[in-house]
C-alpha positions, 0 to 999 in steps of 0.5 A, a space after each residue: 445760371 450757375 452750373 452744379 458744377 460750381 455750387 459744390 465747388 463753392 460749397 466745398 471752400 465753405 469750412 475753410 472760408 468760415 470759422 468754427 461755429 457758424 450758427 444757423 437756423 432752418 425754420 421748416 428744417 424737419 422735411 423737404 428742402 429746409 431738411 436737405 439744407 440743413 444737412 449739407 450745412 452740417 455736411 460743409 461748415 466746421 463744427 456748425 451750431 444749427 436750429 431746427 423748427 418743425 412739428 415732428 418729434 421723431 423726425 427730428 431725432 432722426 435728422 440729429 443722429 444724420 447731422 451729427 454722423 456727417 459732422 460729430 464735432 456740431 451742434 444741432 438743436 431741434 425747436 418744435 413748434 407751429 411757426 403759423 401762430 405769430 405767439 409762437 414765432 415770437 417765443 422761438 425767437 426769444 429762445 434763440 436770442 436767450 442762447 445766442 448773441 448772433 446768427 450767420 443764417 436765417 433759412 426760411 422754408 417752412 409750407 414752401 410748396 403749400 399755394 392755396 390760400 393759406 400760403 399766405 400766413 407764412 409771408 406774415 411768420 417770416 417776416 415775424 422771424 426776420 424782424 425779431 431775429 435781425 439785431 443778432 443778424 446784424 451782429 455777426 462778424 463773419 455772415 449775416 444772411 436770410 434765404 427765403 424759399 418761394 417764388 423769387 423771379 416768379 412775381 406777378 401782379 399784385 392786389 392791394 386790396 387784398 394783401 392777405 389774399 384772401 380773394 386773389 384766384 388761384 392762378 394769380 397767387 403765386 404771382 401775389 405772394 411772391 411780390 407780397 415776400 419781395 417788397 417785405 423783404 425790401 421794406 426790412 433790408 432798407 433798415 439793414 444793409 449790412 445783412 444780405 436778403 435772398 428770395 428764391 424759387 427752387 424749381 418742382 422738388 419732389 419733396 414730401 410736402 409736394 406730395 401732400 398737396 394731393 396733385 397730379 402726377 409729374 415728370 419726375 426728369 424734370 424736377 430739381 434733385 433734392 441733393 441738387 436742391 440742397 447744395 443749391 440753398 447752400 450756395 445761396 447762403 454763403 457765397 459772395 455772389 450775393 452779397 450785403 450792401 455794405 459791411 459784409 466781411 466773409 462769404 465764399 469766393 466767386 469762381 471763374 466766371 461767376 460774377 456778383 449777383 443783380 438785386 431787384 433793383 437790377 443793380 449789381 450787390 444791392 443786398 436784396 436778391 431775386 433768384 431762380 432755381 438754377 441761381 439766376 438773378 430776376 429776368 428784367 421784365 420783373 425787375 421792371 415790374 417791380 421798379 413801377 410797384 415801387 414808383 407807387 409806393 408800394 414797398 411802404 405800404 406792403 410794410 404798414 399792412 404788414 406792421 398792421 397786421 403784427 399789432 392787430 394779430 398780437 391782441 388775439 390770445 390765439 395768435 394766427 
């Protein structure tokens, strides 16, 4: 694990580390952990342009005017959207490449907390993003980089038949959707190895999504502080204990005792990442488990689903 100690002693390098105007962009970024982020991005990097996507208007003239005090010399822009129609996912995106020639972040946090059934129309929404988005990615000099919030560490058995789970019982679901996340991500990160994939579990936030969900009741002294919960994604976002396989130029030094991450592989610095809530790397059991998908072909096949699925939603005039 990681202590909080040396995430904000990691976030705190991250102006001097980077150059000015690092350009990021939070999809999910209007509540919740995707706004947190955003913050302590605005709060640490100098002079930062930063994307926001969500559906609340008035949310987001307030996250601007916090952003803006925390840092004035930034740029943060507001995109609003419902990023569960691909449509609209390929749009945002068209908009981001019209004013941008690279991206240095990619933070994917949109209906984090969301497991029922509709969770997974946001696997197909980040990966759209992830894949539309990847040649400005891959142009960035100084950080190219995707954090997706989820189950990292939590995955689990897999049904085949039914990738869009659609039938997987409830207590599985996250077990499928966090493998689902997992091997997309692999699939993309074999055509980009100079841009670095990190799925996470950020552990129980109380966050206003959470609270939507209508559930029971928790012991709050057992959740992940949201300011905690925002330095954390932070740090995944800019250290170099979690680097691309190759090519990767600038990132935040480790510090002492701190070594490079293992990716999914359980190798050291794969460029794709598994990680849990306190940023620990996947326990070996699902390192293996996720090395016997692979053995059966499973990386590829969840990639010509996933493929499948862009071509067939693209003919629908009403996207997802």
């Amino acid at each position: 694990m990681v202590s909080f100690f040396q995430i904000q002693a990691s976030n705190a390098l991250i102006s001097s580390t980077f150059p000015t105007r690092l350009v990021a962009l939070f999809v999910g970024g209007t509540s919740g952990i995707g706004e947190i982020t955003l913050k302590k991005f605005a709060q640490h990097a100098h002079q930062p342009r930063a994307y926001f996507i969500g559906r609340s208007q008035d949310a987001a003239e307030r996250i601007i005017a916090e952003c803006k005090a925390l840092n004035p010399g930034g740029e943060f822009i507001f995109v609003e959207a419902n990023v569960s129609l691909i449509r609209v996912v390929d749009q945002v995106c068209e908009e981001i490449k019209a004013k941008e020639n690279v991206l240095n972040i990619l933070f994917l946090s949109q209906g984090v907390m969301s497991l029922d059934h509709r969770a997974a129309l946001n696997y197909y929404s980040r990966l759209r993003f992830t894949t539309n988005l990847l040649p400005l990615l891959r142009k960035a000099s100084t950080l190219g980089r995707v954090v997706t919030v989820g189950g990292g560490g939590k995955e689990g058995l897999l049904d085949a038949t039914d990738f869009p789970a659609l039938r997987v019982p409830f207590p599985e679901l996250r077990g499928h959707l966090s493998t689902l996340i997992t091997l997309g991500l692999e699939a993309v990160a074999k055509t980009a190895t100079d841009v670095s994939f990190i799925h996470d579990y950020p552990g129980t936030v109380n966050t206003g999504l959470y609270r939507d969900m209508d559930a029971p009741p928790f012991d709050t002294s057992l959740t992940v502080p949201i300011q905690e919960c925002g330095e954390r994604h932070l740090y995944l976002a800019t250290s170099a204990q979690f680097p691309s396989r190759e090519g990767e130029n600038a990132a935040v030094k480790l510090s002492d005792g701190v070594q490079v991450a293992a990716g999914t592989t359980g190798k050291i610095g794969t460029g794709i990442y598994s990680v849990g809530e306190t940023c620990e790397s996947a326990s070996s059991e699902v390192v293996e488990f996720l090395a016997g998908l692979r053995e059966k072909g499973m990386v590829e096949e969840v990639w010509r689903h996933t493929e499948g699925e862009f071509r067939r939603i693209a003919k629908l005039e009403g996207g997802l």
